[in-house]
C-alpha positions in Angstrom: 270.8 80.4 -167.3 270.5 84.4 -167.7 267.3 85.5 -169.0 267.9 87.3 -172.8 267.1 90.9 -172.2 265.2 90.8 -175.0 262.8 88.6 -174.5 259.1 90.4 -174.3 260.5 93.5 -176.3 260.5 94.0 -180.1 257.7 91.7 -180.7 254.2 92.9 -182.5 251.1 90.8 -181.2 248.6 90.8 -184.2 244.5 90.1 -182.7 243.4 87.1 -184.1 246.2 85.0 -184.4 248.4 82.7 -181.9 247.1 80.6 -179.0 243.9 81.6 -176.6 246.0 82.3 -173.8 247.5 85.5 -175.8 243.7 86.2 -176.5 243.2 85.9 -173.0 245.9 88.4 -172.1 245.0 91.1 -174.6 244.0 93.9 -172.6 240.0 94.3 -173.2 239.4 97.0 -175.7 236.5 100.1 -175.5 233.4 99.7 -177.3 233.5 101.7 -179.8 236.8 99.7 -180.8 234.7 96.8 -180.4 231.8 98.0 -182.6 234.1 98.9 -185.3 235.9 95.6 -185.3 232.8 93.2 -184.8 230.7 91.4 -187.3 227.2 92.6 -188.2 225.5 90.5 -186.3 227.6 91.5 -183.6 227.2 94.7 -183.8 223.1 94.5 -184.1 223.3 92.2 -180.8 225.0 94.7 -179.0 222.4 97.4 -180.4 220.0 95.4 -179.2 221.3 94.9 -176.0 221.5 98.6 -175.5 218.2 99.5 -176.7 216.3 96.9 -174.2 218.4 99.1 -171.1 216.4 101.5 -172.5 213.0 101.6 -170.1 211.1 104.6 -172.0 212.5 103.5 -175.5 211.2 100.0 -174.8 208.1 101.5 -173.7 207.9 102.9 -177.1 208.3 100.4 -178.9 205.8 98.4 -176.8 202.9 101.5 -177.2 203.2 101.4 -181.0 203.1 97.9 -181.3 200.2 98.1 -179.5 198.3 100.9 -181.6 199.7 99.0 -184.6 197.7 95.7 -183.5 194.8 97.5 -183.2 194.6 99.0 -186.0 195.6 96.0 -187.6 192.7 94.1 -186.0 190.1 96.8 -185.8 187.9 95.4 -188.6 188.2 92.7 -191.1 190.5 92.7 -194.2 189.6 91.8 -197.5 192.2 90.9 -200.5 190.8 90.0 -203.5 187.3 89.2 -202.0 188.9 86.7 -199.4 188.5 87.6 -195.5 192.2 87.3 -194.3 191.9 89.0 -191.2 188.5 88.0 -189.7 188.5 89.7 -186.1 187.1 93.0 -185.2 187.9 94.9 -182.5 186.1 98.2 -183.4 182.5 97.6 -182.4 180.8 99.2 -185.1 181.6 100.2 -188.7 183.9 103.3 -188.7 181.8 104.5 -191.8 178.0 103.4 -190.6 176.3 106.7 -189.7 173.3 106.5 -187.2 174.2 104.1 -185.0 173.4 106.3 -182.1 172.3 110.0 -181.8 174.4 112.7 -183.2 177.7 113.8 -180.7 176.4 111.8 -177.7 179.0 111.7 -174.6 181.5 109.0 -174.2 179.5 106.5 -172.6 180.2 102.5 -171.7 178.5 101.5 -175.1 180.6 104.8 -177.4 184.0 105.0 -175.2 184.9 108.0 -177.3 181.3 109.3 -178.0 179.7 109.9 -181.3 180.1 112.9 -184.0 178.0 115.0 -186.2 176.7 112.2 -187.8 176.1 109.4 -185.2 179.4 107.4 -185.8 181.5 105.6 -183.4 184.6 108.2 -182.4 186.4 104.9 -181.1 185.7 102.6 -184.2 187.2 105.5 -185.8 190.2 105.8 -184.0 190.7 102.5 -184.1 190.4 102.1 -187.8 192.2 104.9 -188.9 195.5 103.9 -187.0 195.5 102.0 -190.4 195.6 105.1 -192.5 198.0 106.8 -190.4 200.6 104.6 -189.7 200.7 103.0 -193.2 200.9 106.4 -194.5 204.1 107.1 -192.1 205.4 103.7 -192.8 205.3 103.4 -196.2 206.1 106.8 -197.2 209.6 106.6 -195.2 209.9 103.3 -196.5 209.4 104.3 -200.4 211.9 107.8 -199.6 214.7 105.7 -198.5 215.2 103.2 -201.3 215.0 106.7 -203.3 217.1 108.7 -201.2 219.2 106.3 -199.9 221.2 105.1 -203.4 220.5 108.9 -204.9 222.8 109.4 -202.1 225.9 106.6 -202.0 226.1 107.3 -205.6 226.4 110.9 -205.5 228.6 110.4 -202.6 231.1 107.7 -204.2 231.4 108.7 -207.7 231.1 112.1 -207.1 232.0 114.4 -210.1 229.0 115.9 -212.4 226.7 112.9 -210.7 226.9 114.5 -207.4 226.5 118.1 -209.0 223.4 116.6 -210.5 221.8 115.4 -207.6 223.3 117.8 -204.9 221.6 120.6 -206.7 218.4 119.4 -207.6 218.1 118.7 -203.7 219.4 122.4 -202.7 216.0 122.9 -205.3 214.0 121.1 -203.5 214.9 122.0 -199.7 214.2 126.0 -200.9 210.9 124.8 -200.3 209.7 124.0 -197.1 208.9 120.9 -196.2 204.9 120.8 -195.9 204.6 123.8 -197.9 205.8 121.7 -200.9 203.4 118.8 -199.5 200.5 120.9 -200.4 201.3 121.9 -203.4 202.1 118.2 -205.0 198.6 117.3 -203.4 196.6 120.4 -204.9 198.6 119.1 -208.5 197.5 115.8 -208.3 194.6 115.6 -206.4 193.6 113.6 -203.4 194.0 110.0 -202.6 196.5 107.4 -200.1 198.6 106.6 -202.8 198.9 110.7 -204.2 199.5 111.8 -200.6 202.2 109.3 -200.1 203.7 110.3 -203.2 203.4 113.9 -202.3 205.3 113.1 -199.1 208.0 110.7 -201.0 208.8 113.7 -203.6 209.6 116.0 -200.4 210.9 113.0 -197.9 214.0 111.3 -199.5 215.7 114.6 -200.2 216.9 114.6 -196.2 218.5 110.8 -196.6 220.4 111.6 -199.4 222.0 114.3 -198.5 222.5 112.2 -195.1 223.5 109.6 -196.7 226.1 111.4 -199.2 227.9 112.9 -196.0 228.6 109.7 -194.3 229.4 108.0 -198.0 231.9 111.0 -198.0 233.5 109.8 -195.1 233.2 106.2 -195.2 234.9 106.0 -198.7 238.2 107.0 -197.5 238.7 104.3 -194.7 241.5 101.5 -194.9 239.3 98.3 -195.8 237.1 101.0 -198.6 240.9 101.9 -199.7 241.7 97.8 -199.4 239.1 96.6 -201.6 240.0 99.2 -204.2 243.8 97.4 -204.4 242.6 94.1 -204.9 240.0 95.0 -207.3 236.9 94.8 -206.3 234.0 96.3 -208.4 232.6 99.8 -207.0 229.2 98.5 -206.7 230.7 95.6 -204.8 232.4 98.2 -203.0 229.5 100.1 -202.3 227.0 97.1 -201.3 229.2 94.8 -198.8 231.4 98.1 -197.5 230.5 101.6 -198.1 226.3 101.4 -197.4 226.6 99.0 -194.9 228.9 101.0 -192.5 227.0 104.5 -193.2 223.8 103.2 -192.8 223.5 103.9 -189.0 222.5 107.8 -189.0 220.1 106.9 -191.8 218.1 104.2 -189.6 217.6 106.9 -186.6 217.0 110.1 -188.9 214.2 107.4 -191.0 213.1 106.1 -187.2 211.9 109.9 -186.0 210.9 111.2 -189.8 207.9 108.4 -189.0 206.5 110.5 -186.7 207.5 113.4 -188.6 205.3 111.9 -192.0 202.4 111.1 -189.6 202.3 114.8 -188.4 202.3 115.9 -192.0 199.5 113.5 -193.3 197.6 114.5 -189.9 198.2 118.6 -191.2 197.1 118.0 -194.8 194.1 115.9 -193.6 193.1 118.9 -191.6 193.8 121.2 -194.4 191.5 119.1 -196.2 194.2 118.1 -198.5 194.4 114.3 -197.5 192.6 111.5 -197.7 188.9 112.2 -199.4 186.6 113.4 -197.0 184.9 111.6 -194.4 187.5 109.0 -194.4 188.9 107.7 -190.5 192.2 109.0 -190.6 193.2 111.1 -187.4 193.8 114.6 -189.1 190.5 114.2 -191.5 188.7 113.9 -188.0 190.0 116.6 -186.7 189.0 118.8 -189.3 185.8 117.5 -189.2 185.4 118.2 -186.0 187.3 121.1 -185.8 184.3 123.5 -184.6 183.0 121.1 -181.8 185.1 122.5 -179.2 183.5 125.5 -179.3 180.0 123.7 -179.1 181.7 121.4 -175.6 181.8 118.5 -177.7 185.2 117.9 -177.1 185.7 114.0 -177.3 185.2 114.7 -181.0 188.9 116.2 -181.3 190.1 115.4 -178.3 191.0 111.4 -179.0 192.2 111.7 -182.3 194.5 114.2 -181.2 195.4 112.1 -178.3 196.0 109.4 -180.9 198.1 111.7 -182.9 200.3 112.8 -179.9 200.9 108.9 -178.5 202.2 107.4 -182.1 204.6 110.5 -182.4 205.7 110.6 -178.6 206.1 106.8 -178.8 208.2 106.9 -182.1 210.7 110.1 -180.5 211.6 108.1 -177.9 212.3 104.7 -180.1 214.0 106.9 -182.5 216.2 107.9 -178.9 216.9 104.8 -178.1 217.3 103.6 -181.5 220.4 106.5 -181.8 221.9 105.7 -178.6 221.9 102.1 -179.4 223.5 102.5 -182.7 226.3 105.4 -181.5 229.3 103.3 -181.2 230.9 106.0 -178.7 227.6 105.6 -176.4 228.6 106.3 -172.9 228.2 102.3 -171.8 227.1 104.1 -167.7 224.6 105.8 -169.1 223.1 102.6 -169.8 224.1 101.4 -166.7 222.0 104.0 -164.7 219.4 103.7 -166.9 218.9 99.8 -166.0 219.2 100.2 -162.6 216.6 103.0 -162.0 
């Protein structure tokens, strides 16, 4: 029986649809075809499958959940007069004064020496991870659920909304960033909650204008275009299609601006514009002992600056792997030689 010439030509082969074999057949597709195409939880598997061949992004990660479970666990926490933390690891009270002579040299019972006033340099370290890393944490936190929809709205409606809020952050990035910092802390004083404010007001400008470009772009894709024709609601639009899919960028700029936050809070702290004097937060102790070095004191400065320059080391390189897991054109042999060094 002659074979029809036709057969095999003229025939479209739609993914998803048919028997396994033709699935089987289907000639495998790159990965950032495969990103784009894939579920979330997909796509997050694979991002976390790439960040793990990460060795010094792991390493990271690992370092600042380390510093983070210390400071967690350096003395006990109290909510509402209940004990719901009970262990200490700092050895002494990071406020008590006098529990050994004035800037004595580390030493098996002080690792980290004392300061001026006879406290514990590593209690202190120890405990103010707690003021440092909340203050990073939660001020990215709070400037991205302010920046973040500022943005997707300005971005989607666009018109006099996106004037609006375009302009009053081309207002705000006039100013530079710590500059500004100061003078919202010099308004309204000192305190955690004013300096997290103070870094909130100057912080979510940067993910809105982030978030506004990728909203931009995202908005005039197929399934955005898609759920307009069947007549889905725009917030609809913008929760389950437009956010989700421009999120990415936001996620790694948010993942370095925590380092970026801690490095402010340390500045002001010096400054003297933090946290209210003689509190245990890295920068406050290094203005406090800013004049030590001079004296050969040196452990006085030396480990909260140490301190300092771990957390934001640890969080550039998460904030690396973090952007190379989530880059759905990632050059997969990078990764490759990565794991097998």
């Amino acid at each position: 029986m002659p074979r029809n010439p036709l057969d095999g030509r003229g025939r479209l082969r739609v993914r998803g649809f048919g028997s396994d074999e033709a699935a089987a057949d289907a000639p495998a597709t790159p990965d950032s075809e495969a990103d784009a195409d894939a579920p979330p939880t997909d796509r997050v598997r694979r991002g976390w499958a790439r960040f793990r061949r990460d060795r010094a992004a792991v390493a990271g990660l690992a370092i600042i959940a380390l510093m983070a479970l210390l400071a967690v666990f350096a003395r006990p926490i109290e909510v509402g007069g209940v004990v719901v933390q009970p262990v200490a690891l700092a050895p002494y009270d990071p406020g008590a004064s006098g529990v050994a002579p004035a800037y004595l040299p580390p030493s098996f019972a002080h690792p980290f020496g004392t300061d001026w006033a006879g406290r514990d340099v590593f209690s202190r370290v120890l405990y103010g991870g707690r003021y440092s890393l909340s203050i990073g944490v939660i001020a990215v936190g709070i400037a991205l659920l302010v920046g973040v929809p500022l943005g997707a709205v300005a971005g989607y409606v666009g018109g006099w909304v996106d004037e609006t809020i375009m302009r009053l952050v081309d207002v705000l990035y006039a100013f530079p960033f710590l500059v500004l910092a100061i003078a919202l802390v010099a308004v309204f004083g000192q305190g955690f909650w004013k300096l997290v404010g103070a870094l909130v007001a100057v912080g979510w400008i940067s993910y809105a204008r982030l978030v506004r470009g990728e909203v931009l772009s995202v908005s005039e894709r197929d399934y955005v275009l898609a759920a307009r024709a069947v007549g889905a609601s725009d917030g609809h639009i913008l929760r389950r299609h437009v956010v989700p899919n421009a999120i990415a960028p936001v996620i790694v700029q948010a993942t370095l601006n925590v380092g970026t936050v801690v490095l402010s809070a340390a500045a002001l702290g010096f400054l003297g514009l933090g946290l209210e004097p003689g509190t245990a937060e890295w920068g406050s102790m290094l203005s406090a002992g800013r004049d030590t070095l001079v004296g050969g004191e040196w452990w006085v400065t030396v480990f909260p600056g140490l301190a300092i320059f771990l957390f934001v080391l640890s969080i550039n390189l998460v904030g690396d792997g973090v952007r190379d897991a989530l880059d759905p054109d990632a050059d997969t042999d990078r990764f490759r030689t990565r794991e097998a060094r």
